[in-house]
C-alpha positions as CSV (number, residue, x, y, z in Angstrom):
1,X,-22.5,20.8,-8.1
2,X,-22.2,21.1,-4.2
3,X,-18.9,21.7,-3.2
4,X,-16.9,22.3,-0.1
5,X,-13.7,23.9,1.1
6,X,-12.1,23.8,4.1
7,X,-8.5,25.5,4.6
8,X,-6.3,24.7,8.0
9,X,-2.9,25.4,9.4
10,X,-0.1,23.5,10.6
11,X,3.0,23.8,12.1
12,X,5.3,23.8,9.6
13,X,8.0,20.3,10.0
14,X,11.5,21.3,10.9
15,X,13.4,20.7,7.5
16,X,14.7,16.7,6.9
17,X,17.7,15.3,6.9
18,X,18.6,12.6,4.4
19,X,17.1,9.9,4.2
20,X,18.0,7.8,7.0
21,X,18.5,3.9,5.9
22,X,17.0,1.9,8.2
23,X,19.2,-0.3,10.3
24,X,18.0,-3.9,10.7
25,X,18.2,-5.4,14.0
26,X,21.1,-7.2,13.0
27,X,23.3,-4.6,11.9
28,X,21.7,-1.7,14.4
29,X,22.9,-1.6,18.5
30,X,20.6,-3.6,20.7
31,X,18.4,-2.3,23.2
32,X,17.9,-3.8,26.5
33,X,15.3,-5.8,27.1
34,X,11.7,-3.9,28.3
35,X,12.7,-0.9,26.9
36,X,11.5,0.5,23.6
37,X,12.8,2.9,21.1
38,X,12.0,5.9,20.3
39,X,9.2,5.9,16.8
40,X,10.9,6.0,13.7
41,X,9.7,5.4,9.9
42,X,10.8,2.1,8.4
43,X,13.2,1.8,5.6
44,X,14.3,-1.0,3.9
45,X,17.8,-0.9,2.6
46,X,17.6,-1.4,-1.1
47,X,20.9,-3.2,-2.3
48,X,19.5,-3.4,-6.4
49,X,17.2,-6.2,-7.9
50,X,19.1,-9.9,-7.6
51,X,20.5,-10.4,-11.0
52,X,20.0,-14.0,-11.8
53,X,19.4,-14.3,-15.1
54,X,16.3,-12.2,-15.3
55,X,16.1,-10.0,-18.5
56,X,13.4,-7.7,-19.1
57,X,12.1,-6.6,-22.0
58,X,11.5,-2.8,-20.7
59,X,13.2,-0.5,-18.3
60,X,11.3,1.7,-15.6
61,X,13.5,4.8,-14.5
62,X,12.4,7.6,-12.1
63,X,11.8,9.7,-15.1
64,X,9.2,6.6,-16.3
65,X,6.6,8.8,-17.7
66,X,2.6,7.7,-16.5
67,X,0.6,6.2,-18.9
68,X,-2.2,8.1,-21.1
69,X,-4.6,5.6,-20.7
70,X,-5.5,2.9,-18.1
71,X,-8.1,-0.2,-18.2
72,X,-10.5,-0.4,-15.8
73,X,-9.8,-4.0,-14.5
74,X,-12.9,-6.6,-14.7
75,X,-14.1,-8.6,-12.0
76,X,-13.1,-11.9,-13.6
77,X,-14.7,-15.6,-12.4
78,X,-12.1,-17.5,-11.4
79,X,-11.4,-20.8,-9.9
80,X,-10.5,-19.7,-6.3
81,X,-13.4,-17.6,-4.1
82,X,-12.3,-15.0,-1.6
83,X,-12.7,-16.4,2.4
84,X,-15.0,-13.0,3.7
85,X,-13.5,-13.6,7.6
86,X,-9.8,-13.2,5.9
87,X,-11.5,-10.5,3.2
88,X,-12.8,-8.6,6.4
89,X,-10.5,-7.6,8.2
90,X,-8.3,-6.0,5.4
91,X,-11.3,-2.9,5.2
92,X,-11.2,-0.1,7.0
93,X,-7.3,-0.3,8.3
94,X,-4.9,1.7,7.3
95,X,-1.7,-0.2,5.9
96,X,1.3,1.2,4.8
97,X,2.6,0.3,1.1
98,X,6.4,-1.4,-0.2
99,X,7.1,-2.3,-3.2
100,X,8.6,-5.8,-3.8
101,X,11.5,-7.3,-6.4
102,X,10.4,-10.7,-6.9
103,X,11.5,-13.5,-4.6
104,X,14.1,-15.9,-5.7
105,X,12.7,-19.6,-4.6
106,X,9.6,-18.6,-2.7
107,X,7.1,-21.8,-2.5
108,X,3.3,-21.5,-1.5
109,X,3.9,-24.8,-0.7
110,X,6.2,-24.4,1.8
111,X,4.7,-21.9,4.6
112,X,4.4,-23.6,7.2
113,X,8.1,-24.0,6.8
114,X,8.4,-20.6,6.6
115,X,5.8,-19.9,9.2
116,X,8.5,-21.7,11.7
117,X,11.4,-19.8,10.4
118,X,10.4,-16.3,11.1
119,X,9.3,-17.6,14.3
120,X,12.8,-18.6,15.3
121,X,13.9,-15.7,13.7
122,X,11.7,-13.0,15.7
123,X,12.7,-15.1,19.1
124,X,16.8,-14.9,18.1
125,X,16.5,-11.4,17.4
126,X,14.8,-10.9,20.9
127,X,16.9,-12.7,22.8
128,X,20.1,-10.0,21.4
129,X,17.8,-7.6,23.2
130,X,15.6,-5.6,19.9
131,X,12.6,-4.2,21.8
132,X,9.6,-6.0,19.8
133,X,6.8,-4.2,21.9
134,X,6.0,-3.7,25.5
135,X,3.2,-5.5,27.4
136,X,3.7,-8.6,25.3
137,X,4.6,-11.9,26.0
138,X,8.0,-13.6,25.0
139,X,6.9,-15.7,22.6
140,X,5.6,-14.8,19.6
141,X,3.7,-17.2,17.1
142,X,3.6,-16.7,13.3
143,X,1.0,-17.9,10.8
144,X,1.7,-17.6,7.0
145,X,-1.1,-18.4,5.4
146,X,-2.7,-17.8,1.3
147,X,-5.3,-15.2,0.9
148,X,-7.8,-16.3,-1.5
149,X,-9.8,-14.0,-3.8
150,X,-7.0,-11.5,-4.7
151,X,-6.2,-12.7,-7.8
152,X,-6.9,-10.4,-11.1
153,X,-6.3,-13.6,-13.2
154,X,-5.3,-17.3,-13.1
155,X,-1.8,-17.0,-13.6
156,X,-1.5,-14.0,-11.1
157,X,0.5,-15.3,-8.1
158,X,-1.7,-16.4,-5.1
159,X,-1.6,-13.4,-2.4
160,X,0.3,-14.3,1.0
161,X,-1.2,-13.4,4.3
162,X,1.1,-12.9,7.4
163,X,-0.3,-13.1,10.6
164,X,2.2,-12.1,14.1
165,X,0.3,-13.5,17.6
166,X,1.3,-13.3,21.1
167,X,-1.0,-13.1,24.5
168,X,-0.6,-9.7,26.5
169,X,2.1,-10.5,29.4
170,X,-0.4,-10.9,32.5
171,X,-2.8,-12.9,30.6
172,X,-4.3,-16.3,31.7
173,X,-2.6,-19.3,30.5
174,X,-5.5,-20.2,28.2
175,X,-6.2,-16.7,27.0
176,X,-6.3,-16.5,23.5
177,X,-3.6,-15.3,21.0
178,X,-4.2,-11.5,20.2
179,X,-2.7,-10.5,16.7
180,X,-0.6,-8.0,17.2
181,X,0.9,-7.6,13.8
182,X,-0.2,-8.1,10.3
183,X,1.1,-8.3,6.9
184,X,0.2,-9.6,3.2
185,X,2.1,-9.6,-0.2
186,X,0.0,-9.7,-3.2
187,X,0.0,-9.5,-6.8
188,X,-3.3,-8.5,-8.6
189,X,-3.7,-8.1,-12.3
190,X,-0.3,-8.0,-12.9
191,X,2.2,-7.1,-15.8
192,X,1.5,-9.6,-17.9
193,X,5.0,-8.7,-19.5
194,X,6.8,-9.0,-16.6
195,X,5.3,-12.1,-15.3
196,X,6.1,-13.5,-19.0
197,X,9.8,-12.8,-19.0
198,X,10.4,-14.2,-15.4
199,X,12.2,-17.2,-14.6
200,X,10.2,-20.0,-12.8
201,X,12.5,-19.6,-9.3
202,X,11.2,-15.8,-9.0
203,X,7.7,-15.2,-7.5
204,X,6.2,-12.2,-8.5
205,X,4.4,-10.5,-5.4
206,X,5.3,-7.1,-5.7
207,X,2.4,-5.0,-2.9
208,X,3.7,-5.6,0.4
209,X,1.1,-3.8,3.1
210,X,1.7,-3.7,6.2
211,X,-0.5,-2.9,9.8
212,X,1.4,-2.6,12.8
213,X,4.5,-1.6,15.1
214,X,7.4,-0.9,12.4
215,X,9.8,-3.1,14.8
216,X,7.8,-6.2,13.5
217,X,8.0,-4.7,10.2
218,X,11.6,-4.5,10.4
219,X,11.8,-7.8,11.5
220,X,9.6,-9.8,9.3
221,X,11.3,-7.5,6.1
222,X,14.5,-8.3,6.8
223,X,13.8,-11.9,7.2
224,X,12.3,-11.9,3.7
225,X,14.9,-9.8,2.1
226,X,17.8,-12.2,3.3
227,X,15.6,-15.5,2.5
228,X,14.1,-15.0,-0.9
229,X,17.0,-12.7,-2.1
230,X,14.5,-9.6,-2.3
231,X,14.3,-5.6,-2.1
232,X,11.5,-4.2,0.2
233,X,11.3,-0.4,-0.4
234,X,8.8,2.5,0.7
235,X,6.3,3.1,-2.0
236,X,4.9,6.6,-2.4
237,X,2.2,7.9,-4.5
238,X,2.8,10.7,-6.8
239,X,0.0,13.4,-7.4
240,X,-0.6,12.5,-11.3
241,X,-1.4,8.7,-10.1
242,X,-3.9,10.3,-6.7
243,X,-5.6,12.1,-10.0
244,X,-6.1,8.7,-11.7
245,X,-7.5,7.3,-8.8
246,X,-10.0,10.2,-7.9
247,X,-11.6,9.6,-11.0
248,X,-11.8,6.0,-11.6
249,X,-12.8,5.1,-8.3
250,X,-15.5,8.2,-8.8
251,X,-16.9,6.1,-11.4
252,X,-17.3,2.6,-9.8
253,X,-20.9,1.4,-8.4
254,X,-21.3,1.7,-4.8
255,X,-24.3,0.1,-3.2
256,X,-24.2,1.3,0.2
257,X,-22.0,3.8,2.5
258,X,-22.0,6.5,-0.1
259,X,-19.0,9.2,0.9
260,X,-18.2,12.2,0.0
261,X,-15.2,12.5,-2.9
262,X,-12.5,14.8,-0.7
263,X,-9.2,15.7,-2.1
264,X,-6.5,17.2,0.0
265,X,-3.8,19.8,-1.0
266,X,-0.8,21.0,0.6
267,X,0.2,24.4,0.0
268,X,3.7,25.1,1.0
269,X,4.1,28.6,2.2
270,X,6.1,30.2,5.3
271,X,6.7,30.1,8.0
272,X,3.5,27.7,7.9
273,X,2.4,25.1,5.9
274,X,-1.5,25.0,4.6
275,X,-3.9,21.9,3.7
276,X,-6.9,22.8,1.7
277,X,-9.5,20.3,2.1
278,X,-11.6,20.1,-0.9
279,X,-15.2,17.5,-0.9
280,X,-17.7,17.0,-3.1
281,X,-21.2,15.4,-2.6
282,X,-21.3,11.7,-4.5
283,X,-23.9,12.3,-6.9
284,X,-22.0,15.1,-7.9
285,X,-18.8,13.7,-8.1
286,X,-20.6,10.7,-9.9
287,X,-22.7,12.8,-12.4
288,X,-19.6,14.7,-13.7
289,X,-17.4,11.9,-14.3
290,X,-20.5,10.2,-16.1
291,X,-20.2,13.2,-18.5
292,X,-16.7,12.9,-19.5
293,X,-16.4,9.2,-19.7
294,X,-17.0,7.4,-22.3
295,X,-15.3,4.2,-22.7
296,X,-16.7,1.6,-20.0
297,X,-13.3,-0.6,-20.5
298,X,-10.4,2.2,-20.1
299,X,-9.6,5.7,-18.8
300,X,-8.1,8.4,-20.6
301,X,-5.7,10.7,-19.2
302,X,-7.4,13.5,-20.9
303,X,-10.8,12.9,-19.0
304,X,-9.0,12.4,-15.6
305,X,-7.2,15.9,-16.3
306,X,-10.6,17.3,-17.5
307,X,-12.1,16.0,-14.3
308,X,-9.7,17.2,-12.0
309,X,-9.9,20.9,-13.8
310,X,-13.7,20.8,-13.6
311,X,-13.5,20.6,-10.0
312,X,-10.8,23.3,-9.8
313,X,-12.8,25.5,-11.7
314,X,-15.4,25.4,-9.4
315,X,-13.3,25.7,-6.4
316,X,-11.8,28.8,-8.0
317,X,-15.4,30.3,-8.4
318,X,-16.4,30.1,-4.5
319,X,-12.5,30.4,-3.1
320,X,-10.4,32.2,-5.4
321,X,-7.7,29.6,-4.9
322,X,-6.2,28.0,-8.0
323,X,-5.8,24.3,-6.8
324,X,-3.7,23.5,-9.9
325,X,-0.8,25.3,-8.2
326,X,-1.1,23.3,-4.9
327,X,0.1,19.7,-4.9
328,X,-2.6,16.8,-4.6
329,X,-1.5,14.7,-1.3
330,X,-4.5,12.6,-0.4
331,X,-8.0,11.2,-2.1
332,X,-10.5,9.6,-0.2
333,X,-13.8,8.1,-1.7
334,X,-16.4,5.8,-1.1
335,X,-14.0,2.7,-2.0
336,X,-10.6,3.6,-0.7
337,X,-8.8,6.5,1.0
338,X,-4.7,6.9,0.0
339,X,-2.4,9.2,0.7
340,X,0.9,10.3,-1.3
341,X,3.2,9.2,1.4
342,X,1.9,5.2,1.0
343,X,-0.6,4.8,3.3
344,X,-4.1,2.9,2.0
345,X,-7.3,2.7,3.5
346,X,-9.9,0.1,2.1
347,X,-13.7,1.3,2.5
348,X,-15.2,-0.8,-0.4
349,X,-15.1,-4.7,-0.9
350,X,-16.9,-5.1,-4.0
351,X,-14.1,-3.2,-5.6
352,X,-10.9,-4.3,-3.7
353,X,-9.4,-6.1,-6.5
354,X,-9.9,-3.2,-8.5
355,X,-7.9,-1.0,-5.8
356,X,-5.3,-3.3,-5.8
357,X,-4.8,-3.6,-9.6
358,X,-3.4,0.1,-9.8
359,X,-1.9,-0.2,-6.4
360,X,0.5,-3.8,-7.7
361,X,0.7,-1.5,-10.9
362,X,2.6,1.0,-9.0
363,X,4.4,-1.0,-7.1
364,X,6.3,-3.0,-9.9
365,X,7.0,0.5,-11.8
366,X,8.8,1.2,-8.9
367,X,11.1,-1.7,-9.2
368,X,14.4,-0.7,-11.0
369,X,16.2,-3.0,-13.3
């Protein structure tokens, strides 16, 4: 096996308050108008899942311990057939992750309804003076459209696509609408038990990614959270579930734009923090996993772990560095690149459904109730 190690050193991050909830333009000061603020990570104030008569029949807690096997999700023939110009421009971006309590009264039906109320929303909130983004012109358009071809199965909840569009300030009058911000909400293969014991007047959609400024992503949260009664939180990836995903997507078919499998460890030492960057040739990665998997419908946690300390061990034999005693941060392979603090990258079409299955899978573990 062909194997790589690279080490680099950072300056180590001046220690973190707590965490700073994040003040939606409503409740936060106002900032004159053509001014901006200074960069600042979104969070979504979580006030607890709407209690309307929804009773499940299982409990996640943060001491919810992983699963010890997964199934490797099917590509399914359904009725509805993904649009490749909306399918395209989802790869290759990077899009940051929230997890989503379901929506009380949501309609696919209505969104060109709601298309029109987060426009008036946005232009409201600008006129009280919120800094949207410089160079842009006043008004802002909004397109809510669905997002066919995300579905794991019929009765999964039709993905939402949410388009922000505005013309650069000097631009001619019939210069075209540049999108300056987009969103979508999905639900892929999801838990069957949950979708089961939830009332018809809650939409499950529980993946929220997101590309763009975090003042639009503010805005367009808090609207959703004070229409459809919902909780929008940060979603994070732990180092167990980057494991899991090394290995399965290791194992999935790639038919052109092989990359390398690189896994990236942060070793927290003083007065500097150190990343150990760790790839491994395709074939390689590919031939290894071939060897400890054996079931073609599900993933044991026992192979991804016997994976994982294959690797190690050969790390070990050219670096002397024990990886197990680092913490896993990011995985990147030749169908998706994600990082522990929520941010995906999609590299591979062919298998975004797949991605998505374990990424909606996180995402409603996250939800407490």
């Amino acid at each position: 096996m062909s194997g790589t190690g690279r080490r680099r050193r950072r300056r180590r991050r001046s220690d973190a308050g707590p965490a700073e909830i994040m003040q939606t333009p409503e409740a936060g000061d106002s900032t004159p108008a053509g001014t901006t603020t200074a960069p600042r990570e979104v969070h979504f104030a979580n006030t607890g899942f709407p209690h309307r008569g929804f009773t499940s029949a299982r409990r996640n807690t943060p001491f919810h311990r992983g699963p010890s096997k997964r199934r490797i999700p099917q590509h399914s023939q359904l009725e509805e057939s993904p649009d490749p110009q909306k399918i395209a421009p989802l790869l290759r971006k990077q899009w940051k992750l929230y997890s989503v309590t379901p929506m009380y009264c949501f309609s696919h039906t209505r969104l060109k309804d709601y298309s029109r109320q987060l426009s008036v929303f946005i232009a409201a909130e600008k006129q009280k003076g919120v800094a949207v983004q410089v160079g842009l012109d006043l008004v802002v358009k909004v397109a809510l459209s669905t997002l066919l071809g995300l579905k794991g199965r019929e009765r999964d909840p039709g993905a939402i696509l949410i388009q922000l569009m505005s013309k650069p300030q000097f631009a001619a009058s019939h210069s075209e609408d540049k999108v300056v911000w987009t969103g979508w909400f999905c639900c892929t293969f999801g838990d069957e038990e949950v979708l089961d014991f939830l009332p018809e007047t809650f939409t499950c959609l529980p993946l929220f990614l997101v590309n763009g400024t975090e003042t639009f992503t503010a805005l367009v949260g808090s609207w959703f959270q004070k229409t459809f009664d919902c909780c929008i939180s940060d979603l994070a990836i732990s180092s167990r579930d980057l494991s899991w995903m090394a290995a399965m997507w290791t194992g999935y078919d790639i038919r052109s734009h092989l990359a390398p499998t690189e896994l990236l460890f942060s070793v927290p030492i003083h007065p500097q923090s150190l990343d150990i960057s760790y790839a491994i040739h395709p074939e390689d990665a590919r031939a290894l996993w071939d060897d400890i998997h054996k079931n073609r419908d599900e993933v044991t946690e026992e192979e991804v772990q016997l994976f994982l300390n294959c690797l190690y061990s050969h790390f070990f034999r050219h670096f002397k560095i024990h990886l197990s005693a680092t913490k896993l941060v990011k995985v990147s392979t030749s169908v998706a690149s994600v990082h522990c603090d929520g941010k995906v990258k999609f590299l591979c079409s062919d298998h975004l459904t797949r991605v998505l299955a374990l990424l909606t899978e996180l995402a409603i573990n996250q939800i407490q109730y």
